[in-house]
N, C-alpha and C positions, 0 to 999 in steps of 0.2 A: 737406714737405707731400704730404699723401697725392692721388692722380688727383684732378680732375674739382673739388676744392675749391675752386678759382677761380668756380665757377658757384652762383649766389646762392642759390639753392631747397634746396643741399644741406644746408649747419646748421640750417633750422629743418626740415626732413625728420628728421634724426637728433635734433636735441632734442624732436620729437615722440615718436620713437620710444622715445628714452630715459624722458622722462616715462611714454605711457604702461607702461612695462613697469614703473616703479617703483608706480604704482598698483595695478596687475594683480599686483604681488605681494605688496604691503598686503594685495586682496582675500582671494589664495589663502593667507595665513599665518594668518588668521582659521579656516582649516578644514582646517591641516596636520596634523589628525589624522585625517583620511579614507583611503580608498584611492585612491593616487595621485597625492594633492595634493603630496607633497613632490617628487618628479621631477619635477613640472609645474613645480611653483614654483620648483628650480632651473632648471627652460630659461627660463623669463621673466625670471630674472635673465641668463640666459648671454645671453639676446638683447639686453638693458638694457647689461649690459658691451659685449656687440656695438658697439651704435651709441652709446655715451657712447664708447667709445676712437674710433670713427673721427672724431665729433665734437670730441673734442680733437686729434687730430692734422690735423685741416682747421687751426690754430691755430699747433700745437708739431711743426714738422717735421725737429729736427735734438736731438741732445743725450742725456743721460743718461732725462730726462722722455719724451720721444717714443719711447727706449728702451723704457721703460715701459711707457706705454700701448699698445707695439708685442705689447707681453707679454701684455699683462689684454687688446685684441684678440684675438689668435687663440688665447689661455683661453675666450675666452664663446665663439670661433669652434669650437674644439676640440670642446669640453662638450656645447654644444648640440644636436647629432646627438646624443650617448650619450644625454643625459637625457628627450630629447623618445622613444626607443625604451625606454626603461625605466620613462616615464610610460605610452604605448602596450602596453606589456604589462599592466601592473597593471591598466590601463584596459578589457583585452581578456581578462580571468583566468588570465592565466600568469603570474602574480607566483611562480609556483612554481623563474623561470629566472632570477629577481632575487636569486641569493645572491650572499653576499662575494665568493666564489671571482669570478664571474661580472662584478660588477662593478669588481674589480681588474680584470682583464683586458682590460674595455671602456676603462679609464681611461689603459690605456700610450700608445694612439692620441694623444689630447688632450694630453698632456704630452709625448711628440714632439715635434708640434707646435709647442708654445710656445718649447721647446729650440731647435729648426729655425731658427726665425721669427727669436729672439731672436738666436743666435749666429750663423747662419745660414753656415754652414761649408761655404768652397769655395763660394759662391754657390750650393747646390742647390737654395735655398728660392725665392730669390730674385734680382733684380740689376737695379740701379735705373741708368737711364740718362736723367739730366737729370730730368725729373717722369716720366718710362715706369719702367714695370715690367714686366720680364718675366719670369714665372713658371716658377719652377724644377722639377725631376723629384720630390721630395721634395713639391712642392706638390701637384702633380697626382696624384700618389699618395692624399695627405690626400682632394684632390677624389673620387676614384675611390671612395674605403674610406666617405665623408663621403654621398656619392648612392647608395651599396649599402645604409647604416644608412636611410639616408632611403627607399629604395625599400623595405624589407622593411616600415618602421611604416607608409608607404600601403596595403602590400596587408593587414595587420595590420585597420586602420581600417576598409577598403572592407572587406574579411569582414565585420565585425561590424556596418558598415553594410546590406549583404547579411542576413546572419541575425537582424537588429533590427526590434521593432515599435514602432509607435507612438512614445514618448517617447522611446524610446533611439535612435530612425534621426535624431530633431532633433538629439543630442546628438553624434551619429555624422557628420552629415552635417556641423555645425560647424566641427569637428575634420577632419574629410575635408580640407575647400575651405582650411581655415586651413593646413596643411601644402601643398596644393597651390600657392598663394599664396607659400609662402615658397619653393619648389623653382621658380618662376617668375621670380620676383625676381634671384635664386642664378642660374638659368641666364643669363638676361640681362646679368650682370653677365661671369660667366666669360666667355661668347659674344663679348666685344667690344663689341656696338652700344653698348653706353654709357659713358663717361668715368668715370664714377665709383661705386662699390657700391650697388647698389641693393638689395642682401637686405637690411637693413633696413628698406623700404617692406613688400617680403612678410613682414616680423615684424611690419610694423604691421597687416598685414590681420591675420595671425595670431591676433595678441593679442585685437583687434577680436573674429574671431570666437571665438575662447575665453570670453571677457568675456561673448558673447550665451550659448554651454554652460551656464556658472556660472552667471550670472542668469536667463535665461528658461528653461532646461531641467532650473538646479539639478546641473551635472554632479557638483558636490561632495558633495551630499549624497547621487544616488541614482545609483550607474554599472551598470552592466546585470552587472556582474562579482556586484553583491548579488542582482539579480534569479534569475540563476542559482543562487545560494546558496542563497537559502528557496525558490525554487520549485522549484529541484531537487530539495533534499533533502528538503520537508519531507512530513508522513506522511498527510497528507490532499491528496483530491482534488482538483486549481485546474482550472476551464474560464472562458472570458473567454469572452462571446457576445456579439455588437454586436447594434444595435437591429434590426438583417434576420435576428435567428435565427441568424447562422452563427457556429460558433466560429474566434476567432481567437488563441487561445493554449490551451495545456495543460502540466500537466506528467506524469513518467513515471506518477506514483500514479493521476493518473484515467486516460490510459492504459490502465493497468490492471485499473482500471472497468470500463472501455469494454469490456475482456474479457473481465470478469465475465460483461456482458451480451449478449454472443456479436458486438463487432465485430473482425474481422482485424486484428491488431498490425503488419501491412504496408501495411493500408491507409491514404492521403492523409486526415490529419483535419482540416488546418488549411482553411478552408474551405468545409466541407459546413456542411448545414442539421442545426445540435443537434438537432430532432426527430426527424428521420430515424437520428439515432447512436443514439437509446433508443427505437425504433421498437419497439412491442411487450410493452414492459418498465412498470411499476406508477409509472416516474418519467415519462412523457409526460402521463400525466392531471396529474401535481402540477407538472408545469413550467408547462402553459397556466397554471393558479392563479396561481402564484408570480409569473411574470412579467407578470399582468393586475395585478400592484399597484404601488404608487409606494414602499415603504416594505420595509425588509429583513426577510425570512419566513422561518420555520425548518421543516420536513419533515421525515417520515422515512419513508424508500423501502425495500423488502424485493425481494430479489432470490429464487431459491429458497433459494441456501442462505449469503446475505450482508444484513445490515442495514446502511443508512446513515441519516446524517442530515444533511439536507443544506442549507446557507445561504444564500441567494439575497440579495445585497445588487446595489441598483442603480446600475449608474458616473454621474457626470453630469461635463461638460466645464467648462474656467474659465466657463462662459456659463449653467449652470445648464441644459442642454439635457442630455435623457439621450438617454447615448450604447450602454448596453447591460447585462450584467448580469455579476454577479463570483460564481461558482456555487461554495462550496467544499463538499467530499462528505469527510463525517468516518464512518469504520468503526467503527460501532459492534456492533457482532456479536457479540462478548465479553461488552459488556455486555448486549445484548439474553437472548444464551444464560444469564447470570448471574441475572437479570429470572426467565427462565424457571422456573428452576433452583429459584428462589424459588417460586417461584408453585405449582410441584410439590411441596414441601417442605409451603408453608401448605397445600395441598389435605390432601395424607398427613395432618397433623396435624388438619386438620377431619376428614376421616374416622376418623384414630382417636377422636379426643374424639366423635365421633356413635358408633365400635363401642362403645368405654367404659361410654356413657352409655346405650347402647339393649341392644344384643346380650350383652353381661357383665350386664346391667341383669334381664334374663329369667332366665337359668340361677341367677342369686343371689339372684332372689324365690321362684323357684320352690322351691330349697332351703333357706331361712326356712322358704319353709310345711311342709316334712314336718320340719324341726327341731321347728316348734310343735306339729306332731300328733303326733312321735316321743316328747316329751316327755310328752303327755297318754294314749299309748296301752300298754296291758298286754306286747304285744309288738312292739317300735320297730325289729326289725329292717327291717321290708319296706320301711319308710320311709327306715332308714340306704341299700338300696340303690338307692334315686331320689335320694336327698345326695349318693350317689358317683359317680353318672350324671351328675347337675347339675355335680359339680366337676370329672367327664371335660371336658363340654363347654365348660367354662371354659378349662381349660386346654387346650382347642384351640383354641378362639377366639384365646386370648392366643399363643400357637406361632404363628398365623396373620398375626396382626398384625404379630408381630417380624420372620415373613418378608416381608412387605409393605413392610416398613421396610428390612431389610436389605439383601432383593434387587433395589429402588427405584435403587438410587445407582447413577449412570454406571459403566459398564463400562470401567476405564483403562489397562489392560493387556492383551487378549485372548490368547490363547496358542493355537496349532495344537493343535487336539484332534481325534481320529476321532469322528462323529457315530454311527456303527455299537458301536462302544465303552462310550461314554456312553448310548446307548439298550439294551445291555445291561446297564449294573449298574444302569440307572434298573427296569429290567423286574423284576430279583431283587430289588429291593428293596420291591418291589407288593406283593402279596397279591393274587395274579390267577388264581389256580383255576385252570381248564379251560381257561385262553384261551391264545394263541399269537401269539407276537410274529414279524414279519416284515422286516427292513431291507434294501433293495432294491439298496444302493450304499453301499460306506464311501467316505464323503468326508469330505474335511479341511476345517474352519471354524473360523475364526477365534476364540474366545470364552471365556467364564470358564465350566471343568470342572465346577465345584460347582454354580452358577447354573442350567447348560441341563440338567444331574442333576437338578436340583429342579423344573426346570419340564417334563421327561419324566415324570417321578414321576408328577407332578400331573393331566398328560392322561392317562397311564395308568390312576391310580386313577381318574380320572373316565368312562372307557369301559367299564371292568369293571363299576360300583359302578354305570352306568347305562344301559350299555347292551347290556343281556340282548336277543339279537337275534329270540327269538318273540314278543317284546313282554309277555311275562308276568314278573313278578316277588314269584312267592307264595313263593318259600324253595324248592319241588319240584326246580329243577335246582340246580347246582353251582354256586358263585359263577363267572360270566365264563362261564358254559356255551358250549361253540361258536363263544365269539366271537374273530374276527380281526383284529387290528390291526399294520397297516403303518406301518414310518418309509420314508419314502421322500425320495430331493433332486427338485427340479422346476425349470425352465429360470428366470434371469432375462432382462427383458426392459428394464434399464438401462444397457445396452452399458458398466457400468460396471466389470466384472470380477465382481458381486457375483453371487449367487445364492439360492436356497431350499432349502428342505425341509416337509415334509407330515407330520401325524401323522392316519392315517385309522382308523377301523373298519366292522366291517358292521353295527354293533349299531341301535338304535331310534332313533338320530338326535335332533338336539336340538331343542326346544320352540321353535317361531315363528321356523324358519328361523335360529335362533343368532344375535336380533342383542341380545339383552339377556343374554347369556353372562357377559361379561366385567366388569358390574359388580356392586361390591362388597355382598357380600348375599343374591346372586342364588343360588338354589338351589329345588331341586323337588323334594329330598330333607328332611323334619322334622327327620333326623339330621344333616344337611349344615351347615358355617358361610356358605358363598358363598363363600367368599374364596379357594379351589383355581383356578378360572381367571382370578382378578383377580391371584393372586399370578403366576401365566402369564403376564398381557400387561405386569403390573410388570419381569418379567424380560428378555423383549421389547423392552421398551422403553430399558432399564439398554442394553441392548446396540447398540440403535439400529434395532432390526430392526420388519417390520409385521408382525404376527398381523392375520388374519379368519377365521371361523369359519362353515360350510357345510356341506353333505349331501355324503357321497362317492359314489362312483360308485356300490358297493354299496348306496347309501342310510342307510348310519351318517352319523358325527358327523366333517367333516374340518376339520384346523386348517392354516394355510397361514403359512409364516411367512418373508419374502422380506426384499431388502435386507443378508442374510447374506453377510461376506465370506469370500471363499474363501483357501486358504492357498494356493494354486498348486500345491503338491507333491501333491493328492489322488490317489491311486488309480488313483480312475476320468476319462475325459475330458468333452469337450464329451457327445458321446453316454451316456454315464453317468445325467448331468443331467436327461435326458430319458426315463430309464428304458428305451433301446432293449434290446435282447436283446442277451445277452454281457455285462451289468454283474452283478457280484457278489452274489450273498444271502446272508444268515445267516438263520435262524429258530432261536426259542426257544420251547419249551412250558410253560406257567406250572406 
């Protein structure tokens, strides 16, 4: 007969305990496909075995039987430290220290143990004198190794009770009190003051409170180890904001929002007032909105250079009381730039179907009419050559178009090119008379060779062909007579690395302050298509750069075109940039 059995409270204490552990794991088998559940539900059997052997040996205290149950005793006694720290992990997201290897090794303990107990060799385990026991070196060791496993899953638990909000600290704190309960029981028992085992009672708190985990908290379905899962990893932004504004969860992707929007990746966020984190930014106006409503709202917030769209569903408690708001922020920037991408695409296409139909539309009636006069007249040459004039300007119209199309598309490669370089073969390839070209600095940028060749070309031919600097244009001077024209780079002011460049002249300057320059059409020349400086800011734009267009210092015609990345390796330096003295020229005379 084991201690303390004589005293009447003891069997139905342990046939409690036994019952309830045999329910408790009815419950937990229902959900042994979860994380977790199966370690759990082996400790609530190792604690059932627990107190079912001590409850049969208050009974059977002598024999092959009390052998037995001395056996399946200190198995549940054994087991149950390993299993409740192997449920503890999974429970806490280290299931990653739950392999084979690991838990062989945890199991030599427990089956010692039982060995010990059972054969009990040389009295180490044990050694019974009359109904006393007293506990051998081999026992105490068990105890030692047995409160080591039990101390590492309390501080296990209090962490994550520590690091848990909301649902997961009920679920945490359960489990907390429920181990501590059973390490109280346990100590009691060892300590002396009582007669007979009482860890069993602290199994029945245990269970008790596991039981309230499972039901009221759901620990089986939802353990904080998932919550990590999808909020860690997943690819959109989570903020949790209670009904006073402030957030109380995040994970890394808004985070990193948050630093889109310029707040410090060191700064304390749990806490603060969500308005204040987007203090400034285009999503403060849509939060007030979003969260004046009772029903979940969808938005989309533009940063400068990031789009979201963002979900605002409202939490409310089992009590139907709302408690704050579930904000998730989806990146859509991809698709917004694809949107774009589009929308530049159908533009191009309505402008060609308008050149098509208007500008091709002229040059092809007008050459009908001298077809029909050539036809009716004695001699049809003069009129063949107004046909071949008309199908000149066709086929620059249609050249024009193609490059409007062609030099339209994103720029996806850039390559280091000299701007000094390029602004030389773009010159020789003018037809620029008397004029003289001036490059102030070779500097290196970033860009596609062909593309900024064509759109040099282009301002070039458009300063010679307009702008003759007496302001007279009867044929008397030379084409481009006396006129100057500078490429020069010019400082940027985006601390972003990036920089400019300028294409200037001294000539007559453009019509109404150059601000209807660059669309398509636009020309103050009868011979002109328009399309020479729309295919300019087309090119411009392919590359990501800003064109505007203004009076230069001399009073010509200056194009300013910033946002241009630099290659790092240029030439010239910071002072370059700014054209101080000691940076490089070239000139060319047409």
């Amino acid at each position: 007969m084991i201690p303390g059995a004589e005293i009447g409270y003891v069997q139905p204490i342990y046939a409690i305990v036994t019952l309830n552990s045999v329910i408790l794991a009815g419950v937990l088998w229902r959900y042994r496909g979860h994380t977790g559940v199966t370690p759990l539900l082996g400790n609530v059997l190792c604690a059932g075995m627990w107190a079912g052997s001590l409850l049969a040996l208050t009974v059977i205290d002598s024999g092959p039987l009390a052998l037995a149950f001395l056996g399946l005793l200190f198995l549940g006694v054994g087991f149950s430290s390993m299993t409740l720290l192997v449920f503890t992990l999974e429970y806490t997201g280290r299931e990653r220290f739950v392999r084979p290897s690991v838990l062989a090794a945890l199991s030599i303990e427990p089956v010692l143990v039982v060995l010990f107990a059972v054969v009990n060799p040389g009295n180490l385990f044990f050694t019974l004198s009359g109904d006393a026991v007293e506990w051998g070196i081999a026992f105490w060791i068990h105890v030692v190794y047995a409160y080591a496993i039990l101390a590492i899953t309390t501080a296990l638990i209090f962490d994550l009770l520590y690091r848990s909000r909301s649902l997961y600290r009920g679920q945490s704190a359960a489990l907390l009190v429920g181990t501590i309960a059973a390490w109280i029981a346990n100590v009691v028992y060892i300590a002396g003051p009582i007669e007979f085992d009482t860890s069993p009672i602290g199994f029945l708190v245990a269970g008790i409170l596991y039981g309230v985990a499972i039901v009221r908290y759901r620990l089986t379905d939802i353990v904080p180890i998932a919550r990590d899962r999808v909020l860690e990893t997943v690819s959109d932004g989570i903020f949790v904001v209670n009904d006073e504004d402030r957030l109380i969860d995040i994970n890394p992707e808004g985070r990193g929002i948050l630093r889109i929007v310029g707040v410090d990746e060191g700064e304390q966020l749990i806490g603060r007032p969500f308005p204040s984190l987007v203090d400034g930014t285009a999503f403060l106006d849509q939060y007030g909105e979003i969260t004046s409503r009772d029903e979940e709202t969808t938005v989309e917030v533009s940063t400068a250079a990031n789009h979201f769209q963002v979900i605002a569903t409202p939490i409310d408690d089992g009590r139907d009381r709302h408690v704050g708001w579930l904000l998730i922020a989806h990146d859509v920037t991809q698709r917004k730039r694809h949107e774009e991408r589009l929308e530049q695409q159908n533009e191009r296409l309505k402008r060609f179907a308008d050149i098509v139909s208007h500008d091709l539309r002229n040059p092809l009636n007008v050459a009908d009419g001298y077809l029909g006069l050539a036809r009716e007249a004695d001699d049809p040459a003069p009129y063949f050559d107004e046909i071949e004039r008309s199908h000149d300007r066709m086929e620059t119209i249609i050249e024009d178009v193609l490059a409007l199309a062609r030099n339209g598309a994103d720029v996806t490669d850039p390559k280091p090119v000299s701007l000094a370089d390029l602004a030389e073969q773009a010159w020789e390839s003018v037809d620029t008379g008397d004029a003289s070209l001036s490059v102030t600095s070779d500097t290196t940028i970033l860009a596609d060779a062909k593309r900024v060749t064509r759109l040099l070309e282009n301002l070039f031919r458009n300063s010679v062909e307009h702008g003759t600097p007496d302001g007279t244009d009867d044929g008397a001077d030379p084409i481009g007579s006396s006129l100057e024209v500078e490429v020069a780079p010019i400082a940027a002011d985006d601390g972003g690395g990036s920089m400019g460049f300028s294409v200037a002249d001294d000539g007559r300057g453009l019509p109404d302050g150059g601000e209807d320059v660059f669309e398509d059409g636009y020309t103050t020349d009868a011979e002109g298509t328009g399309f020479g400086l729309s295919i300019v800011r087309g090119i411009a734009a392919a590359h990501g750069w800003t064109v505007t267009a203004g009076e230069s210092e001399r009073g010509g015609a200056r194009f300013e075109f910033t946002g241009v990345d630099s290659d790092g390796a240029s030439e010239s330096g910071a002072d370059d940039s700014l054209g101080t003295p000691g940076s490089p020229a070239r000139a060319s005379d047409g």
